[in-house]
C-alpha positions as a printed Julia matrix, in Angstrom:
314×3 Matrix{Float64}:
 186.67  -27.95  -49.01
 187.16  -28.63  -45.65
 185.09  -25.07  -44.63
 182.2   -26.39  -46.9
 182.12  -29.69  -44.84
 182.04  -27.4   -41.44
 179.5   -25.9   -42.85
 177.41  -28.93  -43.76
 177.63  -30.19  -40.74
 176.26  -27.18  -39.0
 173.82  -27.06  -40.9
 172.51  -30.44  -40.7
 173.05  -29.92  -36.95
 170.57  -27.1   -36.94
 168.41  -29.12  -39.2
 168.06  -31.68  -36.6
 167.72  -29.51  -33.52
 164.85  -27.87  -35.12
 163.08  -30.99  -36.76
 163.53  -32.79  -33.01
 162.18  -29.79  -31.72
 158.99  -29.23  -33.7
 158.36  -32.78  -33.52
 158.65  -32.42  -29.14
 156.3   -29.58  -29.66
 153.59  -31.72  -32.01
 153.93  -34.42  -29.66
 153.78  -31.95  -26.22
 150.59  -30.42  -28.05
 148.92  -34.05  -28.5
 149.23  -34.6   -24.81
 148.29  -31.26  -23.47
 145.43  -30.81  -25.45
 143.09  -32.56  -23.39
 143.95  -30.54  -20.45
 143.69  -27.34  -22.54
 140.28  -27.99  -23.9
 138.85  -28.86  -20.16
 140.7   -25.75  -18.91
 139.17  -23.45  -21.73
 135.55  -25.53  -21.36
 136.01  -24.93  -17.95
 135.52  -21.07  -18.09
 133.38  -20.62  -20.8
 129.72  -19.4   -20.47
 127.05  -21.58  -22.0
 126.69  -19.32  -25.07
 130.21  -19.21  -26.06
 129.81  -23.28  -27.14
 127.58  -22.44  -29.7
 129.65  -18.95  -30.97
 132.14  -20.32  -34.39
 134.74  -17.21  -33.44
 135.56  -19.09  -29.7
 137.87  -21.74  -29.96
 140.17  -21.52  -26.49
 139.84  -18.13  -25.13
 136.36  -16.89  -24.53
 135.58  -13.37  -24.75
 133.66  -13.67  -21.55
 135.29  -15.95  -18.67
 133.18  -17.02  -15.84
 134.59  -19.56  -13.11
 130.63  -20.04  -11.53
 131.2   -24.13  -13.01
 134.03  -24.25  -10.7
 131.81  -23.07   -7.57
 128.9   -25.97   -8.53
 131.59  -28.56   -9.25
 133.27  -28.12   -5.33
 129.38  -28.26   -4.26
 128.41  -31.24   -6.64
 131.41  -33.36   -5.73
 131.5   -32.5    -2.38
 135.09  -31.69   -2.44
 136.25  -30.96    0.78
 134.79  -34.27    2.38
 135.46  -36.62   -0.6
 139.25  -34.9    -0.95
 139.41  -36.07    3.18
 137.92  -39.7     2.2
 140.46  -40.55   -0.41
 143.11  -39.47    1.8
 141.69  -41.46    4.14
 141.48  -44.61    2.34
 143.38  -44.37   -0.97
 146.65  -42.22   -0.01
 147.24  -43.93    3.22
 147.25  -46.88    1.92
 149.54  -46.29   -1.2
 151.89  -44.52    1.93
 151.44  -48.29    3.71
 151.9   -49.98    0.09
 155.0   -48.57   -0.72
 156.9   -49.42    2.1
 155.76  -53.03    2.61
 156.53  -53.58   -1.19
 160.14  -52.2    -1.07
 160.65  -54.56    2.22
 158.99  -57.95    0.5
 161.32  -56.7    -2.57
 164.34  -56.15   -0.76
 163.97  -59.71    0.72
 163.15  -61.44   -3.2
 166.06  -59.93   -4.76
 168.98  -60.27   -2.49
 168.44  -63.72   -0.2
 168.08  -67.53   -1.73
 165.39  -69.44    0.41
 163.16  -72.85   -0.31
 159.97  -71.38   -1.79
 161.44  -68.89   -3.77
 160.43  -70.04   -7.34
 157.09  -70.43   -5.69
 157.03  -66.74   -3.99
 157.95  -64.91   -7.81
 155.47  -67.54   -9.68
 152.31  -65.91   -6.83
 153.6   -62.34   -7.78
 153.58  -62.51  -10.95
 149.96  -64.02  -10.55
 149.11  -61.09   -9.02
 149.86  -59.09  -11.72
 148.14  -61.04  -13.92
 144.72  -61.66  -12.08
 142.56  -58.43  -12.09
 141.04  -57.69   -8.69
 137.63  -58.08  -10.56
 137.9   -62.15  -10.69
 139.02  -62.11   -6.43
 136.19  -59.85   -5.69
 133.69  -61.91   -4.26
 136.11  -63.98   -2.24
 137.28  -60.89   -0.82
 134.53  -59.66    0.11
 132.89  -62.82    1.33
 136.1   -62.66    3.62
 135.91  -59.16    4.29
 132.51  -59.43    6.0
 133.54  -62.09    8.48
 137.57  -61.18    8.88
 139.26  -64.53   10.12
 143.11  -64.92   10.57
 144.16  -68.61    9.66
 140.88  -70.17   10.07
 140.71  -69.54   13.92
 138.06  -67.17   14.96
 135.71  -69.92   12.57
 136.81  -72.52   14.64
 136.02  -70.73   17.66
 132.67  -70.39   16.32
 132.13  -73.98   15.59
 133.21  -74.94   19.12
 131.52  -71.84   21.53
 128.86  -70.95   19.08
 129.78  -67.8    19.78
 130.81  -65.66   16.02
 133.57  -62.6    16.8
 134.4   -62.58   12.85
 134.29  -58.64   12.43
 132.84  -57.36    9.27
 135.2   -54.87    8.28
 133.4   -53.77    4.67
 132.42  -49.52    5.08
 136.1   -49.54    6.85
 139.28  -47.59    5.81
 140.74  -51.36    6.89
 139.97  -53.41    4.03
 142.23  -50.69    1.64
 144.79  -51.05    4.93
 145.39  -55.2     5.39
 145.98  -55.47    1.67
 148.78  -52.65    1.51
 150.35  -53.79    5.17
 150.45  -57.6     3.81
 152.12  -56.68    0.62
 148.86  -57.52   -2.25
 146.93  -53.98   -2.27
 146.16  -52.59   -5.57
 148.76  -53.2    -8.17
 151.25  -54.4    -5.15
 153.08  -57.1    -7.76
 153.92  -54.02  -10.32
 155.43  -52.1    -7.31
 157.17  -55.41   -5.67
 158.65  -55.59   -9.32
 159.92  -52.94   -9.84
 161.94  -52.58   -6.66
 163.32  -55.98   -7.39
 164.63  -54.75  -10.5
 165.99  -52.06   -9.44
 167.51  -54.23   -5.64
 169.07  -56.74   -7.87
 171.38  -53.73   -9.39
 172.13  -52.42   -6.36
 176.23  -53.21   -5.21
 176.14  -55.94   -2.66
 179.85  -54.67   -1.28
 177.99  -51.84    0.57
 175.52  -54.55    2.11
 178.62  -56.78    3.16
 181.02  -54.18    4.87
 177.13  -52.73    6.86
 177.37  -56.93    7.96
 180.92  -56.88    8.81
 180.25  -54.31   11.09
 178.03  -55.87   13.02
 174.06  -54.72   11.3
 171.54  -56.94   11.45
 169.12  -57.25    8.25
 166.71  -54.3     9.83
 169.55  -52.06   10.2
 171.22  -52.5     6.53
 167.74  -52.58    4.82
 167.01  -49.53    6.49
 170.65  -47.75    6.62
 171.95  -48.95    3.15
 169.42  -49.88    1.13
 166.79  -47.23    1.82
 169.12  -44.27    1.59
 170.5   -45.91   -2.28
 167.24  -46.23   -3.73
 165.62  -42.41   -3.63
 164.99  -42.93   -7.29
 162.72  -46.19   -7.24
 161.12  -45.06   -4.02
 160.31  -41.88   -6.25
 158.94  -43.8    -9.45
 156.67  -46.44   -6.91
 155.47  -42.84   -4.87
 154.15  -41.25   -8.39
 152.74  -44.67   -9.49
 151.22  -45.71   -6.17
 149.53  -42.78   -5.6
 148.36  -41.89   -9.07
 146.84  -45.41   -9.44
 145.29  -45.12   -5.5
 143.97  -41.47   -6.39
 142.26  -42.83   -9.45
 140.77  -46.01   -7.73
 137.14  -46.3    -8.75
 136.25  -50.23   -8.38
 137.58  -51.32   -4.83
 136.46  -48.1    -3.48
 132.68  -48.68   -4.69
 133.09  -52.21   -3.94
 133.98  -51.52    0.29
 131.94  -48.49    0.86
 128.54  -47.41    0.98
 129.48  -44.12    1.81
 131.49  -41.54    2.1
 133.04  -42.18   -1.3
 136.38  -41.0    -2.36
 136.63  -38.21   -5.51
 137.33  -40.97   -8.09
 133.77  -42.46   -6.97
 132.22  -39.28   -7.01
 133.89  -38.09  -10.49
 132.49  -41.53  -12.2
 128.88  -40.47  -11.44
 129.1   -36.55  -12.25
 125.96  -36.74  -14.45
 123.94  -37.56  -11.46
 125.46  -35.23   -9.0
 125.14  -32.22  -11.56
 121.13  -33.1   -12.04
 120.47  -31.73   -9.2
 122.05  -28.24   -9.97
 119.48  -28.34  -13.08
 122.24  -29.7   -15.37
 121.2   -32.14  -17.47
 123.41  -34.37  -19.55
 124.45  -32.78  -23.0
 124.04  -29.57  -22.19
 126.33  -26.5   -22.75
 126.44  -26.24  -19.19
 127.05  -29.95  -18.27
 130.22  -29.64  -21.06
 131.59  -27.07  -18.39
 130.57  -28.1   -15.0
 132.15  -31.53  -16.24
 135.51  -30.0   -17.21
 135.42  -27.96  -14.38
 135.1   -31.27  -11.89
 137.67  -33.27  -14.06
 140.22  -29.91  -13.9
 139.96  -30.2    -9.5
 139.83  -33.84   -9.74
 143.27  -34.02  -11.48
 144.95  -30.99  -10.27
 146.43  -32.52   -6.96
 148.44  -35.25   -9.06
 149.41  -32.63  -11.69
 150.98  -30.92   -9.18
 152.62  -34.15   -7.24
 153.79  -35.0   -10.92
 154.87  -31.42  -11.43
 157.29  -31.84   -8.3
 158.55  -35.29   -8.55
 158.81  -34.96  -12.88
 162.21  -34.44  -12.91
 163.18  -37.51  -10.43
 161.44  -39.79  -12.24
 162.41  -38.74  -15.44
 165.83  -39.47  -14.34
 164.98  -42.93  -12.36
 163.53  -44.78  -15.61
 166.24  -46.25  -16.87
 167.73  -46.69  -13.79
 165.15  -48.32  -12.27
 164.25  -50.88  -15.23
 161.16  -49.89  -16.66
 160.6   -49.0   -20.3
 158.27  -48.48  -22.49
C-alpha cells in the first residue's frame, strides 16, 4: 500500500514536471517566434517567399539584406545619435530618479502629499498632451521667468533655442521628468521604503551626512532596482520614436530611422510589398533590436531575480 502511494506520487510528480515543461516550451515558442521568422526572413532570397517547401531554413541563404539595411539606416551614424541623445540620457535619468526617490521614501517634509500627487501625474499625462508647451519653451529656454524679464527691460532676447540639441533629452533626465521618469521614481520608492533603516541610522551615528549614506548605504543595497530601472530606461530610451522626431531635424536616432524603413529602402529599388522589402525589413528590425537583446541577455538573470524584490508585478 504504502509502495503504491510512493509510486503515485512519483508519478504525478513526473506528470507535472513534464506538463509545466511543455507548457514553458509552448509559451517560449509564442514569444520567440517573432524573432525567428525575422531571423529566417532575414536570409532568405526573394524566390524562396514564394517556394511552399521553405518554411524557416532556406535552401539558399544570402545575408546581401543585411548589407542594404546598414546602408539604408545609416547605422553607424544613427547607432552614434541615439547614444548620443537617448542612452545618455537614460544614464542621466537613472541616477536623478534613484536620488528624488531616495529623498520621497525615507524623509517627511511639508509638500509631500503634493510632490507624490505631481508624480503620479506624470505617469498619467502622455508627453503627447505637454508637447507644444515644451517645445514652445524649448525654443526660447528661460529659467524662472528671468531671461524674459531681461528682455522686457533691455530689449535685448538671450532665450537660447535649444530644439536640434542633445539638451532638450538632457534637462528633462537631470531635473528628474524625462521619458517615463515617474515609472522609474516609483519604482525605486518601492523598493527604498523596504530597505532597513538601522543601516541608515548607525551610517548617521557615525557622523555621514545625507550625500555620504545615500551614496555609501543606499547605493551599494539596491544593485537589484538599479538593474530593473537600467533594462527599463534604456529599452524605453532605445525605442524612443516621438520626442526624438519632435527635437530634431536631423541626425535622427535608429528608432526614427526604423519607423520610416519603407522610404529609406525606395531608394535601393525596394518597393513596399515586395519579396525583397519582407527581407530588407527583417533584416533592419534584426540590427535594430540586437543591441538590447544582448543588454537583456546579460542583465536577464538580475532582473529576473529583482522583481519581486523590487515591487513590480504583473
Amino acid at each position: 500500500m504504502i509502495k503504491n502511494k510512493k509510486a503515485a506520487r512519483a508519478a504525478a510528480s513526473v506528470g507535472y514536471s513534464v506538463f509545466r515543461f511543455a507548457l514553458l516550451i509552448a509559451i517560449g515558442y509564442i514569444v520567440i517566434y517573432p524573432v525567428i521568422y525575422m531571423i529566417s526572413s532575414s536570409v532568405k532570397p526573394p524566390a524562396a517567399f514564394s517556394d511552399p517547401s521553405i518554411i524557416y531554413i532556406p535552401k539558399k541563404i544570402t545575408f546581401e539584406y543585411y548589407s542594404i539595411a546598414v546602408k539604408a539606416l545609416d547605422y553607424v551614424s544613427s547607432l552614434l545619435s541615439t547614444l548620443k541623445y537617448e542612452l545618455v540620457s537614460a544614464v542621466i535619468e537613472i541616477l536623478i530618479c534613484s536620488f528624488i526617490a531616495y529623498g520621497l521614501a525615507r524623509f517627511d517634509f511639508k509638500g509631500k502629499r503634493f510632490l507624490n500627487f505631481v508624480l503620479i501625474l506624470t505617469i498619467l499625462v502622455p508627453a503627447q498632451m505637454i508637447i507644444i508647451p515644451m517645445m514652445t519653451n524649448y525654443s526660447q529656454l528661460d529659467i524662472l521667468g528671468i531671461f524674459g524679464l531681461l528682455n522686457k527691460l533691455t530689449g535685448i532676447d538671450i532665450r537660447p533655442n535649444i530644439l536640434g540639441t542633445a539638451w532638450t533629452f538632457y534637462l528633462p533626465s537631470v531635473f528628474g521628468v524625462g521619458l517615463r521618469s515617474g515609472v522609474l521614481i516609483y519604482i525605486y520608492v518601492q523598493f527604498f521604503k523596504g530597505l532597513p533603516k538601522e543601516l541608515e541610522e548607525a551610517a548617521w551615528i557615525d557622523g555621514a551626512g545625507l550625500f555620504r549614506t545615500f551614496f555609501s548605504i543606499a547605493v551599494p543595497s539596491s544593485s537589484v532596482v538599479y538593474t530593473t530601472v537600467t533594462l527599463f530606461a534604456l529599452i524605453w530610451h532605445w525605442n524612443d520614436y516621438y520626442l526624438a522626431v519632435m527635437y530634431l531635424s536631423d541626425n535622427f536616432p535608429l528608432a526614427v530611422k526604423i519607423y520610416d524603413i519603407d522610404t529609406l529602402l525606395n531608394a535601393y529599388n525596394i518597393w513596399q510589398g515586395s519579396s525583397a522589402s519582407i527581407a530588407a525589413k527583417s533584416a533592419c528590425c534584426f540590427i535594430f533590436i540586437t543591441p538590447m537583446l544582448i543588454l537583456y541577455l546579460v542583465l536577464q538573470r538580475k532582473f529576473v531575480q529583482s522583481i519581486d524584490r523590487v515591487g513590480i508585478t504583473g
